[in-house]
N, CA, C and O atoms as a Tinker XYZ file with bonds, in Angstrom:
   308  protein
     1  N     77.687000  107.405000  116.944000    73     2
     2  CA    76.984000  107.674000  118.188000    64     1     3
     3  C     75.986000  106.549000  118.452000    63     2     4     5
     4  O     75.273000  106.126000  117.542000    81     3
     5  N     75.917000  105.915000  120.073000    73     3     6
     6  CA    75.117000  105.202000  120.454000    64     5     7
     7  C     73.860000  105.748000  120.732000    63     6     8     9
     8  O     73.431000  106.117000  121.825000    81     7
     9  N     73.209000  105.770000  119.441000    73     7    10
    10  CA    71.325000  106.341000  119.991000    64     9    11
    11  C     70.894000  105.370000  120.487000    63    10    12    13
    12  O     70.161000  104.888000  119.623000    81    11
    13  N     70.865000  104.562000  121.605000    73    11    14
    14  CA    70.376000  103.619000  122.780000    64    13    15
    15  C     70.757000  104.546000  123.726000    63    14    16    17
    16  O     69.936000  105.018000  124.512000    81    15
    17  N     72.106000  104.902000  123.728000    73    15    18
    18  CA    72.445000  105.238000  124.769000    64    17    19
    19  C     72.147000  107.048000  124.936000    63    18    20    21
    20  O     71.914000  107.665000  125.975000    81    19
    21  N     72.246000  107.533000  123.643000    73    19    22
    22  CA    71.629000  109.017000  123.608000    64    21    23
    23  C     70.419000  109.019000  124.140000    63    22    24    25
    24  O     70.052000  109.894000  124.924000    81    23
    25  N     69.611000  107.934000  123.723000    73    23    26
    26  CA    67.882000  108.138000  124.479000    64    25    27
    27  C     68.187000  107.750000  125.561000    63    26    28    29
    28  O     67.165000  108.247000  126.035000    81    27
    29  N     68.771000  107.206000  126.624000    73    27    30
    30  CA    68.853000  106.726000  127.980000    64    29    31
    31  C     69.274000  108.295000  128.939000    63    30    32    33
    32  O     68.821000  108.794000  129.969000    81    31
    33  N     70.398000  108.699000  127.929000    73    31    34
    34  CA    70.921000  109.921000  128.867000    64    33    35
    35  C     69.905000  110.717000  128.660000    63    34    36    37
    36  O     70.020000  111.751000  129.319000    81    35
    37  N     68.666000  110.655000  127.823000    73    35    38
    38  CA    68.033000  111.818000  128.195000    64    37    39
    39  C     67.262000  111.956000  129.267000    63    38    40    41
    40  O     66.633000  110.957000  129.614000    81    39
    41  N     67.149000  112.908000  129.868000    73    39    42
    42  CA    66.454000  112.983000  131.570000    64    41    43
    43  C     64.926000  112.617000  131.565000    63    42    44    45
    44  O     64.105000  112.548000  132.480000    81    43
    45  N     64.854000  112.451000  130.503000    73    43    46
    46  CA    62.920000  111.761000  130.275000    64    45    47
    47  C     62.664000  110.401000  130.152000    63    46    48    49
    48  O     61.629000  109.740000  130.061000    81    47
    49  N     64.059000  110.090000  130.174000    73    47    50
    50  CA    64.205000  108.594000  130.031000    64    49    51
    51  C     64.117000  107.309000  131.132000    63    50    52    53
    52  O     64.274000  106.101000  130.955000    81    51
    53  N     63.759000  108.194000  132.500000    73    51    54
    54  CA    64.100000  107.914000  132.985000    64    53    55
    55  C     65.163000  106.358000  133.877000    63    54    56    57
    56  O     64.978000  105.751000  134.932000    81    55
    57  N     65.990000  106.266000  133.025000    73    55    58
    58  CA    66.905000  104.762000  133.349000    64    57    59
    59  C     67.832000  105.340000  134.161000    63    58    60    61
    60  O     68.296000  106.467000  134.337000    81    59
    61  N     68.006000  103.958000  134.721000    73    59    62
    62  CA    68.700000  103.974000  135.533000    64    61    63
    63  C     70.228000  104.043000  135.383000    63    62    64    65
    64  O     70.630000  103.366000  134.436000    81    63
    65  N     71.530000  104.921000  136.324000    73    63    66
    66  CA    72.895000  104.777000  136.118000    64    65    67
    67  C     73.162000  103.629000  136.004000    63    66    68    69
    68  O     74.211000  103.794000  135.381000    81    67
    69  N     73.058000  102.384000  136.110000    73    67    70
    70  CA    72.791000  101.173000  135.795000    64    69    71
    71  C     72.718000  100.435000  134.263000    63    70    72    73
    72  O     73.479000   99.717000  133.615000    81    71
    73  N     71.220000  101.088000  134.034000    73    71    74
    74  CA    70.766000  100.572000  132.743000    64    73    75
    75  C     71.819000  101.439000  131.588000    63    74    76    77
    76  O     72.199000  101.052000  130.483000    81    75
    77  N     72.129000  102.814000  132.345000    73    75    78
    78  CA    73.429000  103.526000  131.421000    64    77    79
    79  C     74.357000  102.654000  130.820000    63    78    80    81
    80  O     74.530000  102.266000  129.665000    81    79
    81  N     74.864000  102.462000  131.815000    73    79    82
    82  CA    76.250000  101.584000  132.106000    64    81    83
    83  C     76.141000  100.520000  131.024000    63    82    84    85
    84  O     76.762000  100.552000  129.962000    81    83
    85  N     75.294000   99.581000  131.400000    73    83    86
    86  CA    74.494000   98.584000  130.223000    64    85    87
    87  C     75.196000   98.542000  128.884000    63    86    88    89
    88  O     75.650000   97.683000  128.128000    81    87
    89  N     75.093000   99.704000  128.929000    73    87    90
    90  CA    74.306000   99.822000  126.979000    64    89    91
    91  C     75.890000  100.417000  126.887000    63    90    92    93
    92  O     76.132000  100.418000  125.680000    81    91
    93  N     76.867000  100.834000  127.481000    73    91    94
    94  CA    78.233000  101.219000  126.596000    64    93    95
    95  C     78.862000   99.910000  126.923000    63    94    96    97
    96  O     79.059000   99.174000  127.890000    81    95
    97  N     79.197000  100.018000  124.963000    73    95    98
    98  CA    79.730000   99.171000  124.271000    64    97    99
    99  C     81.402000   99.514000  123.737000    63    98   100   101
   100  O     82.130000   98.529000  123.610000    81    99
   101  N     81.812000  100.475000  123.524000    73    99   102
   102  CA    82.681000  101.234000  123.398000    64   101   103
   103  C     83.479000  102.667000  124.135000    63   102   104   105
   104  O     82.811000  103.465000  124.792000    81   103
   105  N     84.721000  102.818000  123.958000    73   103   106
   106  CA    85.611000  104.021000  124.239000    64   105   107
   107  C     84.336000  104.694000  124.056000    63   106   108   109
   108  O     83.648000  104.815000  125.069000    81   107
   109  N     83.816000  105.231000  122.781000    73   107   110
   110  CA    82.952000  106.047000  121.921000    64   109   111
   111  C     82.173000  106.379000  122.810000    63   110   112   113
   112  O     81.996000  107.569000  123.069000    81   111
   113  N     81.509000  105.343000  123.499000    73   111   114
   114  CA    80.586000  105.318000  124.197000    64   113   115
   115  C     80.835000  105.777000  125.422000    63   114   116   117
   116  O     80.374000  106.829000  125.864000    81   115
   117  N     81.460000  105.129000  125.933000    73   115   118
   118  CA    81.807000  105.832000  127.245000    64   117   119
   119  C     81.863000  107.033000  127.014000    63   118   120   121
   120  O     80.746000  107.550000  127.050000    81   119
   121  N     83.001000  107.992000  126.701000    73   119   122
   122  CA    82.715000  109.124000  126.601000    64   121   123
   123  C     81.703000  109.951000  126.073000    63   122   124   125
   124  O     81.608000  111.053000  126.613000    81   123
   125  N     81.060000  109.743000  125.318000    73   123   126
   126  CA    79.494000  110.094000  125.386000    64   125   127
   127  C     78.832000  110.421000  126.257000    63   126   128   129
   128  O     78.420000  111.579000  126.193000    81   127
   129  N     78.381000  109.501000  127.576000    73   127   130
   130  CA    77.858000  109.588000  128.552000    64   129   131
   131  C     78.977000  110.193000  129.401000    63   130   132   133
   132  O     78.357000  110.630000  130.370000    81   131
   133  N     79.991000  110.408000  129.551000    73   131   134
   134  CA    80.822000  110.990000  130.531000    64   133   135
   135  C     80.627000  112.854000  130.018000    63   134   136   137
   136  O     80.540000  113.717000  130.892000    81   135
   137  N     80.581000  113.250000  128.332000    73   135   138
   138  CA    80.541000  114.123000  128.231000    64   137   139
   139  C     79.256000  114.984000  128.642000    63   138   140   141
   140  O     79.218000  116.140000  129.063000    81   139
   141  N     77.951000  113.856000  128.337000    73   139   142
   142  CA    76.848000  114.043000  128.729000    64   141   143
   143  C     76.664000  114.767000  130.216000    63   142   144   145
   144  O     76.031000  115.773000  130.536000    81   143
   145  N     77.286000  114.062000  130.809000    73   143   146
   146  CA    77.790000  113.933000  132.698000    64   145   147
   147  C     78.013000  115.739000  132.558000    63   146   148   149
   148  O     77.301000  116.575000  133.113000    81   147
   149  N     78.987000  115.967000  131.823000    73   147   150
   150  CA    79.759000  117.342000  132.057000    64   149   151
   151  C     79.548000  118.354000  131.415000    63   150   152   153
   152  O     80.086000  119.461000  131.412000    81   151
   153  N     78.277000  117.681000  130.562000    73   151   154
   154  CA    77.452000  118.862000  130.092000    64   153   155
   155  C     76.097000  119.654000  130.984000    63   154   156   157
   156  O     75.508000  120.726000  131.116000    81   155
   157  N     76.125000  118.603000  131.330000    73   155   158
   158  CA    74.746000  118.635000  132.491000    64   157   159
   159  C     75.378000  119.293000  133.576000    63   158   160   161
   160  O     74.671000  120.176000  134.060000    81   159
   161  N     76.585000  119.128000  134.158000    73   159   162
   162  CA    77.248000  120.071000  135.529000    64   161   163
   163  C     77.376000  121.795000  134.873000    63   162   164   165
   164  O     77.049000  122.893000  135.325000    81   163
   165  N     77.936000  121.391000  133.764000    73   163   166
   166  CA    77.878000  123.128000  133.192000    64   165   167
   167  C     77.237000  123.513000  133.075000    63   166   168   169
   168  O     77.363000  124.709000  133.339000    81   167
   169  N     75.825000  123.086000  132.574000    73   167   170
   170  CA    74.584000  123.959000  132.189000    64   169   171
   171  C     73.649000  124.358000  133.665000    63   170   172   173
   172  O     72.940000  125.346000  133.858000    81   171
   173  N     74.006000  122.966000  134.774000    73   171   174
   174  CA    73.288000  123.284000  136.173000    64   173   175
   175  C     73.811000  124.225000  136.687000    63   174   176   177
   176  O     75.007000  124.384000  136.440000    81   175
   177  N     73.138000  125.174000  137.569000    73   175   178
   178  CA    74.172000  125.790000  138.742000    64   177   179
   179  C     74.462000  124.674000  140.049000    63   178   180   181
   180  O     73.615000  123.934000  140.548000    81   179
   181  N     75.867000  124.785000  140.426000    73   179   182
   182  CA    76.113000  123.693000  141.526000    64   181   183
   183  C     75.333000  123.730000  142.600000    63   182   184   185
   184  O     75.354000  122.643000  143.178000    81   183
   185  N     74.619000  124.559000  143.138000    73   183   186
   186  CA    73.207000  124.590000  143.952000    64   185   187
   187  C     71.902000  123.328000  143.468000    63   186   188   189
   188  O     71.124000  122.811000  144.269000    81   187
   189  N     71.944000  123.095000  142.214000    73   187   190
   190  CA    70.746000  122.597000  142.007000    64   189   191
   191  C     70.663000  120.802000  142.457000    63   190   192   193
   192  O     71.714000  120.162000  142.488000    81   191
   193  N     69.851000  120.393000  142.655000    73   191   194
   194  CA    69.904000  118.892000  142.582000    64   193   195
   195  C     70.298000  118.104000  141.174000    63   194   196   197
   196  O     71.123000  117.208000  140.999000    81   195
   197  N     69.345000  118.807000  140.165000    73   195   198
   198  CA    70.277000  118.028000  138.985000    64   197   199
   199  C     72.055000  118.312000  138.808000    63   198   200   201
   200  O     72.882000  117.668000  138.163000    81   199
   201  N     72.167000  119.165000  139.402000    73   199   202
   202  CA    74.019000  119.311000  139.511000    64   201   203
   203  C     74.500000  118.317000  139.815000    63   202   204   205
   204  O     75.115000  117.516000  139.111000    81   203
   205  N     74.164000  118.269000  141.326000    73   203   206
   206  CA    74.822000  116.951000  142.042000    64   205   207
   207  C     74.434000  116.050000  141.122000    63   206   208   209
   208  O     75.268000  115.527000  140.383000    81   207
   209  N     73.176000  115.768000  141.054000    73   207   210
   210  CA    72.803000  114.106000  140.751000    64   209   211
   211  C     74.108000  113.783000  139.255000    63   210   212   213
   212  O     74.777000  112.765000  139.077000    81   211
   213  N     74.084000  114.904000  138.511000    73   211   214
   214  CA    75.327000  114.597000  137.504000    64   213   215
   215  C     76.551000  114.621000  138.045000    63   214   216   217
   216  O     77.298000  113.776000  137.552000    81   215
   217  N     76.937000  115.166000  138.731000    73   215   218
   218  CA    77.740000  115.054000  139.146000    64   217   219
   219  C     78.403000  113.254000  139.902000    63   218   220   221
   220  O     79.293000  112.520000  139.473000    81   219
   221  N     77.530000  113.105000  141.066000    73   219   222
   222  CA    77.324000  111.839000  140.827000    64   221   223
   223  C     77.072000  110.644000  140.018000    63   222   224   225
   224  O     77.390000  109.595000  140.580000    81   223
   225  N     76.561000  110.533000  138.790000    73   223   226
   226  CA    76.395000  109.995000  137.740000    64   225   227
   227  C     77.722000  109.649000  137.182000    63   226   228   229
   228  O     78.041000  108.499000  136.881000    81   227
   229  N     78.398000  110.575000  137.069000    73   227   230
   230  CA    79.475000  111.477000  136.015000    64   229   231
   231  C     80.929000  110.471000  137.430000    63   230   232   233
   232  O     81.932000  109.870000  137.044000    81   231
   233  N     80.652000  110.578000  138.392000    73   231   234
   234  CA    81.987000  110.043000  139.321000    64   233   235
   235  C     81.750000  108.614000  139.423000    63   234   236   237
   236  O     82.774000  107.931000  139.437000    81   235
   237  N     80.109000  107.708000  139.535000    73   235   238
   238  CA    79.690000  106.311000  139.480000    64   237   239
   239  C     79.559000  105.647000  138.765000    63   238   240   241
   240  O     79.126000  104.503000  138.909000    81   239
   241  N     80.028000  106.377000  137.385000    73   239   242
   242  CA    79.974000  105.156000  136.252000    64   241   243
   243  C     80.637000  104.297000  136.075000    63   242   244   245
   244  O     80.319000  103.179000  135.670000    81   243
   245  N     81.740000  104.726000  136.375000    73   243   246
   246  CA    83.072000  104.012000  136.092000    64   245   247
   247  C     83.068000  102.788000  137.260000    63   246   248   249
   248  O     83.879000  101.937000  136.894000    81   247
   249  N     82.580000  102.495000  138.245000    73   247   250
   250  CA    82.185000  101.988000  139.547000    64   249   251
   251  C     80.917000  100.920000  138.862000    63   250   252   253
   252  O     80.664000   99.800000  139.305000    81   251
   253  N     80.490000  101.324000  138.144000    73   251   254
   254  CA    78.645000  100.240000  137.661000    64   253   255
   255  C     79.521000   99.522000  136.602000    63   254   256   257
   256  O     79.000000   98.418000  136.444000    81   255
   257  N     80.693000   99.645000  135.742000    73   255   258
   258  CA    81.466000   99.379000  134.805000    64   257   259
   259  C     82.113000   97.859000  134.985000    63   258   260   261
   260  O     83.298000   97.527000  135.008000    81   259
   261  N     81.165000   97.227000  135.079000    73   259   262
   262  CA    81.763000   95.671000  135.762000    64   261   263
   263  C     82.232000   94.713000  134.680000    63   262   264   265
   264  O     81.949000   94.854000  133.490000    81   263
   265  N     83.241000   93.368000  135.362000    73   263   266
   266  CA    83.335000   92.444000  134.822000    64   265   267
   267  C     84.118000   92.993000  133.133000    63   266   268   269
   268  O     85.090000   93.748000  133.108000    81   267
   269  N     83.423000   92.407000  131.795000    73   267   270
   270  CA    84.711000   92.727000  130.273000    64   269   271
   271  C     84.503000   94.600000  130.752000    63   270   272   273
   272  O     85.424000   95.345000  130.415000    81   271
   273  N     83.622000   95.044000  131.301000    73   271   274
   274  CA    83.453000   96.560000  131.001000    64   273   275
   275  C     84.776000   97.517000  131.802000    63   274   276   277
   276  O     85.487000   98.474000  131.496000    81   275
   277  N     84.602000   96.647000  132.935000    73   275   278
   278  CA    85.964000   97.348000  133.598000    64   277   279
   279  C     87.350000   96.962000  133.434000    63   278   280   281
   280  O     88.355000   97.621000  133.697000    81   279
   281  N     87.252000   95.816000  132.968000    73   279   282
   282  CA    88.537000   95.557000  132.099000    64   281   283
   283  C     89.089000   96.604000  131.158000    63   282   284   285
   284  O     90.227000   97.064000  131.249000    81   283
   285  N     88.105000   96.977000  130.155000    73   283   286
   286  CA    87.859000   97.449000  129.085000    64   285   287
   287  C     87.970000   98.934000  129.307000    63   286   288   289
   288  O     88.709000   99.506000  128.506000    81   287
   289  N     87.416000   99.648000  130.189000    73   287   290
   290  CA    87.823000  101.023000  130.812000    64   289   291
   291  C     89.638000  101.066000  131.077000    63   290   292   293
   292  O     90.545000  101.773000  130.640000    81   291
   293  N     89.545000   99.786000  132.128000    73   291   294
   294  CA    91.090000  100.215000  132.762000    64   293   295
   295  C     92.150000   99.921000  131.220000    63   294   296   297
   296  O     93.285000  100.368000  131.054000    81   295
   297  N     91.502000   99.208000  130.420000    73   295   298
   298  CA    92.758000   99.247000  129.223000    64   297   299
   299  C     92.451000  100.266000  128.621000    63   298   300   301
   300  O     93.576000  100.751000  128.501000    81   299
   301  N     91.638000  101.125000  128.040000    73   299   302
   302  CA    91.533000  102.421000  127.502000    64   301   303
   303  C     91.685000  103.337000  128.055000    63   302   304   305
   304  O     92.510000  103.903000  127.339000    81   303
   305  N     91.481000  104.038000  128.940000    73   303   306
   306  CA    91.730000  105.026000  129.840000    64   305   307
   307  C     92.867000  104.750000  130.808000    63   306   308
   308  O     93.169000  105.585000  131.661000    81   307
């Protein structure tokens, strides 16, 4: 587990989907923060703003995933 990236997803952390993006280095990683993404929609009710905002998070990562990173997505996934 990426603890850079565990302290980023935490909501006190406040960084940016951006600075997320950053810091995965790996498959591993990625899904980490994607599970993160879909842990946070389950635990919100879809009414709430933190819903969406994961929700969004969770659909724009893959989009902030630039240059070796999106290479690197589209060959793993």
């Amino acid at each position: 587990m990426n603890k850079k990236l565990a302290k980023a997803l935490d909501r006190s952390s406040n960084k940016t989907l951006a600075q997320i993006a950053f810091l995965i280095r790996s498959a591993e990683d990625y899904q980490q923060a994607v599970d993160h993404y879909r842990n946070e929609m389950k635990r919100l009710s879809p009414q709430t703003t933190g819903h969406q905002i994961a929700h969004e998070d969770h659909n724009l990562l893959p989009v902030l995933m630039t240059g070796y990173k999106e290479k690197f997505i589209l060959q793993t996934f």
